[in-house]
C-alpha positions as CSV (number, residue, x, y, z in Angstrom):
1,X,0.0,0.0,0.0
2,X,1.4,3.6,-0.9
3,X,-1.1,5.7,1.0
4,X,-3.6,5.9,3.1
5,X,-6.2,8.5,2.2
6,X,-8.6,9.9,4.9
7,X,-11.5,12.1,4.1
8,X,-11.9,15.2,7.1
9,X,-14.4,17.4,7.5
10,X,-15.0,19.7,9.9
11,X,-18.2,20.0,12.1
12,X,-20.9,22.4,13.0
13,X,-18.8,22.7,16.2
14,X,-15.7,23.6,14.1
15,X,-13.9,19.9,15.7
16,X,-13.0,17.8,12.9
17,X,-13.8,13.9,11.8
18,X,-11.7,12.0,9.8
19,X,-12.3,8.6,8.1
20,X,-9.8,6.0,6.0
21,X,-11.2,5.1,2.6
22,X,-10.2,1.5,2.4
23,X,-9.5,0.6,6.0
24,X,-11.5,0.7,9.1
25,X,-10.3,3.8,11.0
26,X,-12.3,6.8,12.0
27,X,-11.7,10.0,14.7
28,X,-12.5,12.9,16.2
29,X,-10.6,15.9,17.3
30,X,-11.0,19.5,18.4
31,X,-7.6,21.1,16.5
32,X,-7.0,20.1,13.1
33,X,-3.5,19.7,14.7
34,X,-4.7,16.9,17.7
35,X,-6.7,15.4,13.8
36,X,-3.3,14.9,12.7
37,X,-1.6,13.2,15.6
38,X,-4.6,10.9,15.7
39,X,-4.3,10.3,12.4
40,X,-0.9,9.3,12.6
41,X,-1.4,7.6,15.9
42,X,-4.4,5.3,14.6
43,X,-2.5,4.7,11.5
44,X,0.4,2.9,13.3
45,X,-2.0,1.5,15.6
46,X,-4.1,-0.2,12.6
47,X,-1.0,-2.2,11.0
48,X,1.3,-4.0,11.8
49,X,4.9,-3.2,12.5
50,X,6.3,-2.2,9.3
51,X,3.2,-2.4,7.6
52,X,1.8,1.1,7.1
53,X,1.9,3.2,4.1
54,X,4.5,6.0,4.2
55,X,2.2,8.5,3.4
56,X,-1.2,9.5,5.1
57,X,-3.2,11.5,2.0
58,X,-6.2,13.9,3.6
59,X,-8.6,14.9,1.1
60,X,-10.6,18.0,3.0
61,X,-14.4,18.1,2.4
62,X,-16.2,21.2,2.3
63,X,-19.7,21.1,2.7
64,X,-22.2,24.3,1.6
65,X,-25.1,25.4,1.4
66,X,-26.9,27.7,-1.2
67,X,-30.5,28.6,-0.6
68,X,-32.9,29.0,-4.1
């Protein structure tokens, strides 16, 4: 595996989620900084030694919303 890509969004309560695309692995955090230690945390957590990608890929969702 090359990466690991997580999608983050932030909340109505500006904290932000996270969630891997392919593996199970989700958070929550207040700081987008705290986000990435988790990340990074969860991600050597998740595999085994030696085993994790070299590269964690976040891919920030935006959500809006345009009234007619």
């Amino acid at each position: 595996m090359q990466d690991i890509l997580f999608m983050v969004e932030e909340a109505e309560d500006d904290s932000f989620r996270a969630s891997a695309a392919a593996v199970a692995i989700y958070m929550e955090a207040e700081t987008r900084e705290e986000l990435h230690r988790e990340i990074r945390d969860a991600a050597l957590f998740h595999f085994d030694s030696g085993q994790a990608p070299p590269l964690i890929r976040l891919h920030h969702v935006k959500q809006e919303l345009l009234a007619l």
